[in-house]
C-alpha positions as a Markdown table, in Angstrom:
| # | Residue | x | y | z |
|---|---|---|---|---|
| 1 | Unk | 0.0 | 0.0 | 0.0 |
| 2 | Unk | 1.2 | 3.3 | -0.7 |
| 3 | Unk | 1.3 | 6.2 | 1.8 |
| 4 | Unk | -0.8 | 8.9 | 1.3 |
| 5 | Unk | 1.7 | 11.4 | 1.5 |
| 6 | Unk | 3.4 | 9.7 | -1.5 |
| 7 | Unk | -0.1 | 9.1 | -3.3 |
| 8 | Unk | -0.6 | 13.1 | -4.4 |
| 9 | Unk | 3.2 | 12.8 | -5.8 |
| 10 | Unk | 2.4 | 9.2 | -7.7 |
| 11 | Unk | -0.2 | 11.0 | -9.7 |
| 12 | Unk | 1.1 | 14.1 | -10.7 |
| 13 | Unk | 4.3 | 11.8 | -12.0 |
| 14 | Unk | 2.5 | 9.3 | -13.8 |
| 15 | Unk | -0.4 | 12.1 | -15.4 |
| 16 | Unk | 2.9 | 13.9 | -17.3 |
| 17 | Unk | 4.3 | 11.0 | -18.4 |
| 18 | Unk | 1.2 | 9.9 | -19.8 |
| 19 | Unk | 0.6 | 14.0 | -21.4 |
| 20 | Unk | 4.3 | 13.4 | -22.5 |
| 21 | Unk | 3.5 | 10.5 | -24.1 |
| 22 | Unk | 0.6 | 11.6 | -26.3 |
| 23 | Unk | 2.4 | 14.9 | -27.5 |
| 24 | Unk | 3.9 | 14.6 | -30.7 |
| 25 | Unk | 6.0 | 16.9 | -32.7 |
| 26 | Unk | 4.9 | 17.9 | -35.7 |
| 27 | Unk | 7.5 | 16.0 | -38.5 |
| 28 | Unk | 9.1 | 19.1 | -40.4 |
| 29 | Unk | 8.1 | 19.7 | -44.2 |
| 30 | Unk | 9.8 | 17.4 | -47.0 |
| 31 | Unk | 11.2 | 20.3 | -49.7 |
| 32 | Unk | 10.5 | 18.4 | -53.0 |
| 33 | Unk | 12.0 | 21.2 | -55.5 |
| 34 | Unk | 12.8 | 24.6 | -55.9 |
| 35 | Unk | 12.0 | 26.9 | -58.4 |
| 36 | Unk | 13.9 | 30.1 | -59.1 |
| 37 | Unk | 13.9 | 32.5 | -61.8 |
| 38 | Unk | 15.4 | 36.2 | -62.4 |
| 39 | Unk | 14.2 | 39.3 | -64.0 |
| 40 | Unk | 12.5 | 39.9 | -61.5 |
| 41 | Unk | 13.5 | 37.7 | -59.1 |
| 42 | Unk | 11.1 | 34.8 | -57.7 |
| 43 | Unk | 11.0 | 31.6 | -56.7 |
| 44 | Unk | 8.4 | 29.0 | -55.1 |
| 45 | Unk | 9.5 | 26.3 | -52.4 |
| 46 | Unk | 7.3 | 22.9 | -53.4 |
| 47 | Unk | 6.9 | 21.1 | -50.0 |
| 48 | Unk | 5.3 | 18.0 | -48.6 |
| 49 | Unk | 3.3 | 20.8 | -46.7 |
| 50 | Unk | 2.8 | 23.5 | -49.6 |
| 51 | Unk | 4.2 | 25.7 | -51.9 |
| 52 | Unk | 5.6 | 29.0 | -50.9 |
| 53 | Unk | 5.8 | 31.9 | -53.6 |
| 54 | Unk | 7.8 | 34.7 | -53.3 |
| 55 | Unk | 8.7 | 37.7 | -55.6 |
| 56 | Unk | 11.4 | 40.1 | -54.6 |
| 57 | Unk | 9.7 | 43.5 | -52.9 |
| 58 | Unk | 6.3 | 41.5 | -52.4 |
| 59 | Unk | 4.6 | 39.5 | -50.0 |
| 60 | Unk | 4.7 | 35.8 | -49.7 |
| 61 | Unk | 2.1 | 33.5 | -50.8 |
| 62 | Unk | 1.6 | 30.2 | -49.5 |
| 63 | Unk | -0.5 | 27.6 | -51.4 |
| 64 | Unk | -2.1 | 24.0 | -50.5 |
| 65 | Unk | 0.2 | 21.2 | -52.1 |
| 66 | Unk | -1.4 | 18.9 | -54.3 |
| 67 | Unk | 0.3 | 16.2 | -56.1 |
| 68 | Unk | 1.4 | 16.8 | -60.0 |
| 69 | Unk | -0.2 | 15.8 | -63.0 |
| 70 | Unk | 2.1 | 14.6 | -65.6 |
| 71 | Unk | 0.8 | 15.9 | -69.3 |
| 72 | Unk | 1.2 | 14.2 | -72.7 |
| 73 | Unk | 4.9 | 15.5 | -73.1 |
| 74 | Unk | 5.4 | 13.8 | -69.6 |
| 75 | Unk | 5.7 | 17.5 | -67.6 |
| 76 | Unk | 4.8 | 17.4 | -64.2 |
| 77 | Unk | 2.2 | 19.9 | -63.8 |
| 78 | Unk | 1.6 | 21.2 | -60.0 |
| 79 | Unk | -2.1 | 23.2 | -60.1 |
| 80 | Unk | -3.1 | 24.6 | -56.2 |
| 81 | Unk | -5.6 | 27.7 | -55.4 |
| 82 | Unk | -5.6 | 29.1 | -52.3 |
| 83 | Unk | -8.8 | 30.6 | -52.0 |
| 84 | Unk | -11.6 | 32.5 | -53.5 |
| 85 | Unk | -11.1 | 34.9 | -56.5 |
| 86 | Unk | -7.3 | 34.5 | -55.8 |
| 87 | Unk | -6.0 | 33.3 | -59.4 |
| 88 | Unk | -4.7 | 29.9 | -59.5 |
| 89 | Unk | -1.3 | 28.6 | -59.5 |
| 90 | Unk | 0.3 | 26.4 | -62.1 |
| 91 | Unk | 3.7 | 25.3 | -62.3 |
| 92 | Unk | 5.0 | 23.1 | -65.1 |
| 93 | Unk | 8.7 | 21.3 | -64.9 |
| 94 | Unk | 10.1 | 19.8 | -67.7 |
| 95 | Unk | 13.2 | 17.6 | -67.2 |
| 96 | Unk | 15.7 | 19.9 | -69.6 |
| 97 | Unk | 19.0 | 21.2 | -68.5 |
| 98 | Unk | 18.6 | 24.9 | -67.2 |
| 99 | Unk | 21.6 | 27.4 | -66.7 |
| 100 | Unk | 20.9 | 29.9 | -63.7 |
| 101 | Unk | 21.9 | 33.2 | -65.7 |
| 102 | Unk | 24.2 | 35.1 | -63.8 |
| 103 | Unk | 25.3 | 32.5 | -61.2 |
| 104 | Unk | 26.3 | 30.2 | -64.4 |
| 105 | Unk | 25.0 | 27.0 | -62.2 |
| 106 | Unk | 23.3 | 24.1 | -63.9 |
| 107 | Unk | 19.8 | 23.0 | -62.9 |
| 108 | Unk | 18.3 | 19.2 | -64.1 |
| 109 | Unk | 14.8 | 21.1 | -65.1 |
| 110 | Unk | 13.1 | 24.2 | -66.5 |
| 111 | Unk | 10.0 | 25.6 | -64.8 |
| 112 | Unk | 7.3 | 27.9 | -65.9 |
| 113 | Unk | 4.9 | 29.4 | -63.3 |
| 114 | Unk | 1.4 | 30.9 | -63.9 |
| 115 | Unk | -0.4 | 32.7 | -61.5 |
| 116 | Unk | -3.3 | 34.5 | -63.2 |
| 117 | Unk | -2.3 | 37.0 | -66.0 |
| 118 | Unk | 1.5 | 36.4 | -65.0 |
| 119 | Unk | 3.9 | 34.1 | -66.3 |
| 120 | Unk | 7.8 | 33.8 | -65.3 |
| 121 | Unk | 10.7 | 31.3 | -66.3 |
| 122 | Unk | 12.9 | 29.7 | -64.2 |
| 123 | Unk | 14.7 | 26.7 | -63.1 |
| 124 | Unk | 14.2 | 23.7 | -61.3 |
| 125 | Unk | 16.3 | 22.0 | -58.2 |
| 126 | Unk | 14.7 | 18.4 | -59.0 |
| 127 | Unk | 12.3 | 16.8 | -61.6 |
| 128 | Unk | 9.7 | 14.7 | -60.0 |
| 129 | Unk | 10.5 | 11.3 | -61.1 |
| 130 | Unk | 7.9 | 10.3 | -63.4 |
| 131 | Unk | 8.7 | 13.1 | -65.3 |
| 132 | Unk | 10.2 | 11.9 | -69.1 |
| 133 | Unk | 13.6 | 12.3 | -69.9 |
| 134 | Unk | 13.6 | 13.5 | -73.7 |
């Protein structure tokens, strides 16, 4: 039998172990490419989580992630909205080489972003794999 002094003590002990036990950390987002481009600069982070678009001297968007689609010329094709009349998103990577213009480094794809009336070129840190090599 356990004293009663030592019962109040017992409890508290085992209640945060068991509160410790059910608390989880959330895992951190999986970055599955990177997108950048120049003139003007941009870039959008794909992750497990999202994709984060930012333009140099504006705000940050961040948009669900959805899986690709692959079209007929085997592109992925990454389509997300966020919300309401904000246009839609559409990134297309193509598995082509892609030099980074001023830096002179060499990317495995090319990328082409449209979000509403906008377009920009860029390239791409990884192909998703199902993506043709041509």
């Amino acid at each position: 039998m356990i004293p009663r002094l030592f019962a109040p003590l017992l409890l508290a002990v085992l209640t945060g172990l068991a509160a410790g036990a059910c608390r989880r950390e959330r895992p951190q987002p999986i970055v599955l490419t990177i997108v950048r481009g120049t003139e003007p600069f941009w870039s959008i982070d794909v992750r497990s989580d999202g994709m984060q678009f930012s333009r140099l001297g504006a705000d940050t968007a961040f948009y669900p992630y959805a899986p690709p689609d692959f079209d007929a010329d085997g592109r992925a094709v990454y389509r997300s909205k966020r919300f309401g009349a904000d246009p839609l998103l559409t990134l297309v990577i193509e598995r082509t080489d892609c030099s980074g213009g001023t830096s002179g480094q060499h990317y495995p794809g090319t990328a082409v972003l449209t979000r509403g009336d906008s377009t920009w070129r860029g390239c791409a840190t990884a192909v998703p794999d199902s993506v043709g090599s041509k």
